[in-house]
N, C-alpha and C positions, 0 to 999 in steps of 0.2 A: 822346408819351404824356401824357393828362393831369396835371396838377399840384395842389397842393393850394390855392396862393396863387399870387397875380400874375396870374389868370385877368381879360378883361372879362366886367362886368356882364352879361347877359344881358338884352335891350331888345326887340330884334323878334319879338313874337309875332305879329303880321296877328291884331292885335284887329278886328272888323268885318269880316274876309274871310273866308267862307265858305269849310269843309274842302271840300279838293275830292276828289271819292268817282268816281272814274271807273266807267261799265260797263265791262264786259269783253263786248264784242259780237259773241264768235262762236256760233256759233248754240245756242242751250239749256246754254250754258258758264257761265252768269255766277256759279250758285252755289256752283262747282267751288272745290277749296280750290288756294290760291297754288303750289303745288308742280306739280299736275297746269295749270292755265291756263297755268303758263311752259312745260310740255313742251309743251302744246299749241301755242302761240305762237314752238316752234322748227317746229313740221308747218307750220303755214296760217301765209302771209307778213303781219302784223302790218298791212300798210302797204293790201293787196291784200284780204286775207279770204279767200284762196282757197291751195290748194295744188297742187306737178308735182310729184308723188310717182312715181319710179324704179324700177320694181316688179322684180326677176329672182328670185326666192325658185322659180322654174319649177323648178328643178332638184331638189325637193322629192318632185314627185312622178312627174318627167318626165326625170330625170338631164342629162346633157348637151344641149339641146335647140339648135336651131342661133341660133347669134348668142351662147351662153352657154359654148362649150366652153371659152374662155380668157378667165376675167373678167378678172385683168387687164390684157386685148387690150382687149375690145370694151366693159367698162362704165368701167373708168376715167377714160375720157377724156371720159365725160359727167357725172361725177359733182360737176363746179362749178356746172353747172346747175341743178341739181335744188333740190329745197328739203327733201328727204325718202326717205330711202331704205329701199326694202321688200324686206327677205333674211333668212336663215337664219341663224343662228349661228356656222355653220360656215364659210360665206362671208366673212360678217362679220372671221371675225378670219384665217381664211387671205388674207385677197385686196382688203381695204376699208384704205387706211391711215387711220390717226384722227387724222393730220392736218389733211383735208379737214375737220371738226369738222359735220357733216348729223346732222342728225333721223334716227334711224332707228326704225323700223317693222320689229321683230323679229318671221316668225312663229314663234309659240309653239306651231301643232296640228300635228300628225303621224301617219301613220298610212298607207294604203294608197296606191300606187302606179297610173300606166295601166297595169301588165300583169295588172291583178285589178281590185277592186270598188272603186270612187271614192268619200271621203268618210266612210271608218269609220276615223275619228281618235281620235286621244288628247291629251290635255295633253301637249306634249312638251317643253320649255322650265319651268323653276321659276322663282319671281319673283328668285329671290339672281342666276341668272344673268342673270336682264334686268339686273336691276339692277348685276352688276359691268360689261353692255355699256352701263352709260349710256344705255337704249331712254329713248325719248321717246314708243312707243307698241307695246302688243304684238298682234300680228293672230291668231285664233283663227276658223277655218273654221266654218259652219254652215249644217246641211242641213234648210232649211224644206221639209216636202213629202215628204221621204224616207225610209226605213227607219231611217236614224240620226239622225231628227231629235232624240229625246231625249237621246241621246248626244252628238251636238255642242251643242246646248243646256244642257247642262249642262258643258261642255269653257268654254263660253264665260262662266259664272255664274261657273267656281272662279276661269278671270285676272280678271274683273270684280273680285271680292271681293276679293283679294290685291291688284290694283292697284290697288284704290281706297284700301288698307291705308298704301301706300307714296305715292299718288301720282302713278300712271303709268297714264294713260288705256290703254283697250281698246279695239280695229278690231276692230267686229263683219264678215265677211266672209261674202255670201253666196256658196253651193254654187255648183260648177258640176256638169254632168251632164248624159247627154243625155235624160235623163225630167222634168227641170225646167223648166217653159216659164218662158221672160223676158219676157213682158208685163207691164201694169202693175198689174193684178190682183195678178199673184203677187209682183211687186217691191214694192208696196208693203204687201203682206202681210208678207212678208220681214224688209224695213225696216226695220214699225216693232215688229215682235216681237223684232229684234235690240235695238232702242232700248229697248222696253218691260222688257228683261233689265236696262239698265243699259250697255249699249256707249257710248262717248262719242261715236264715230265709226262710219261706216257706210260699206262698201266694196261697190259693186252695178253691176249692169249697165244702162247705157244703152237705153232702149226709143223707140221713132219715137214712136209714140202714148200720150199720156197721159203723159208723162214729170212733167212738174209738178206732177200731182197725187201720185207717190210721193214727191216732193222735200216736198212742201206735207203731207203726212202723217206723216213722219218729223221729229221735236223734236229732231234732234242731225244733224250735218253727214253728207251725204254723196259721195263721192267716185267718179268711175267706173273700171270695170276696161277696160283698150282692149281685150281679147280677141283673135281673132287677127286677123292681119296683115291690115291695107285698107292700098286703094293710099294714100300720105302724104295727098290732098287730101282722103278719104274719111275718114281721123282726124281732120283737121283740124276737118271739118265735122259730126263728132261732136262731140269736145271742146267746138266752141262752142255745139251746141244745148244740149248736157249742163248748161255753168255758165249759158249763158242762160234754161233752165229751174228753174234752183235749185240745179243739183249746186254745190258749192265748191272743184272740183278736181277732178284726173285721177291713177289708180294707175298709168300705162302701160307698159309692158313692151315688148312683140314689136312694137309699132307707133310704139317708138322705137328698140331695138336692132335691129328686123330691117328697117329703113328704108334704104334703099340711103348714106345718108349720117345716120349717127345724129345725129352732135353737130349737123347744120343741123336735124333734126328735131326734137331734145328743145328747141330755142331759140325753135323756128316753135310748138312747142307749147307753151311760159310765154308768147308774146309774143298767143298765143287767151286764155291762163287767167290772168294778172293785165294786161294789159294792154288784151283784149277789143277785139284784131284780129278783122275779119272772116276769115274761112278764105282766101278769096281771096288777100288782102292776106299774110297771115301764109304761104303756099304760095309766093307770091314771095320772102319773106326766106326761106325756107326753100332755095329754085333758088339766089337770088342767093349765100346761104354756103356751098351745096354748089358752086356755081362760083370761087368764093374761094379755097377749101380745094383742089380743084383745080388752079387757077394758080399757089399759093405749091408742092404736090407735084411740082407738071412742073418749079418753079425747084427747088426743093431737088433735085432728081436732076439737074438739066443739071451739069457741069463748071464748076471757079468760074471761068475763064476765060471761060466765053462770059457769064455773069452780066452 
């Protein structure tokens, strides 16, 4: 504790050096205030620029979907990987320990189910409970193109506003549907009307053609959804056109937990999105720890005698 006397003089100022005033250089972030750039800075790896966001919040609208019936079977064991994890509340505190200490990506909209009308949400989530889970970013659904567009549009305005209150950046995420096309037209339509609300981040689907100009017209990062299940080489080879076109990251889900070997998947696919392996390359590390994991399970079950 300071003292009143006996303290030294006070001498080093760095007279003639220049304050040093760093940017903050993730994409359309830098005049964000200090509270929101450090959640942001726990999502996209500091080091990298980019984020492996954990997606399983599926059960939202899709209940038990396969790969998800026993989260603490099948995501915990991926969850040191990750840089960022995307689920529900409920999940959240039934099944996520907070020891693992991840970014997470609460979503906050809620509303209709697959056995009815997709996409007539609501604000479901209030900011007091982001805020007693420690979100580092809350995800809010929105249906560009659809009958509830103004309704998710404004689902997405009220967490903007509150979380810009406290600090805690907004994932604008676009709809899915099967009346929505996913071209780049509409993705980047999308996009940048999520942005132009005020989203700080942007959660969309990967398109073949044109992909860099929806990346190149959106002012705030965006990240892709893996949608459903391709063979591992076929994400792989997503993933990388995606961040080599502009995306900053991957939300992935079903095309790391429904992966015949997850944990060699979600590593094959950080080692595409901050490391910027070829697919090729990175589908080998992915064989070679799915054959690992293998050889250590055949020793674990032999008898320790023959060990």
């Amino acid at each position: 504790m300071a003292e009143a006397t006996g303290n030294q003089e006070s001498k080093d100022y760095g007279i003639g050096i220049p304050v040093d005033n760093p940017v903050y250089k993730l994409k359309g972030s830098n005049n964000y205030d200090w509270g929101m750039k450090d959640r942001l800075s726990r999502v996209f790896n500091p080091k990298s620029g980019r984020t492996v966001m954990l997606a399983f919040d599926h059960g939202y609208i899709m209940g038990p979907t396969s790969g998800l019936e026993r989260i603490d079977i099948t995501i915990s064991p991926l969850l040191e990987y990750a840089d960022c994890l995307m689920c529900t509340r409920g999940v959240l505190r039934a099944c996520i320990p907070p020891t693992y200490n991840k970014a997470i990506s609460l979503r906050c909209s809620a509303g209709s189910t697959v056995l009815t009308e997709l996409n007539d949400e609501c604000v479901g989530v209030e900011i007091e409970d982001a805020i007693r889970l420690n979100t580092s970013m809350m995800a809010v659904m929105v249906a560009i193109g659809s009958k509830f567009e103004a309704l998710t549009v404004r689902n997405l305005c009220k967490m903007i506003e509150t979380g810009n209150r406290y600090g805690i950046p907004t994932l604008g995420v676009t709809a899915v549907g099967k009346e929505l096309t996913r071209d780049a037209r509409y993705l980047g339509l999308a996009t940048r009307v999520l942005a132009e609300n005020g989203a700080q981040v942007i959660k969309t689907y990967f398109c073949e053609e044109k992909f860099e100009q929806v990346t190149a017209g959106c002012p705030v990062p965006i990240v892709i959804a893996g949608g459903k299940k391709l063979p591992e080489l076929d994400a792989l080879k997503m993933a990388y056109k995606a961040v080599d076109q502009g995306a900053l990251g991957v939300d992935m889900g079903r095309n790391i937990f429904q992966a015949e070997n997850p944990v060699a998947m979600i590593q094959a696919v950080k080692a595409v999105v901050h490391d910027g392996e070829k697919p090729d390359k990175a589908f080998k590390l992915y064989n070679d720890i799915k054959s690992d994991r293998k050889s250590k399970d055949k020793s674990a079950d032999l008898p320790q005698g023959n060990i």
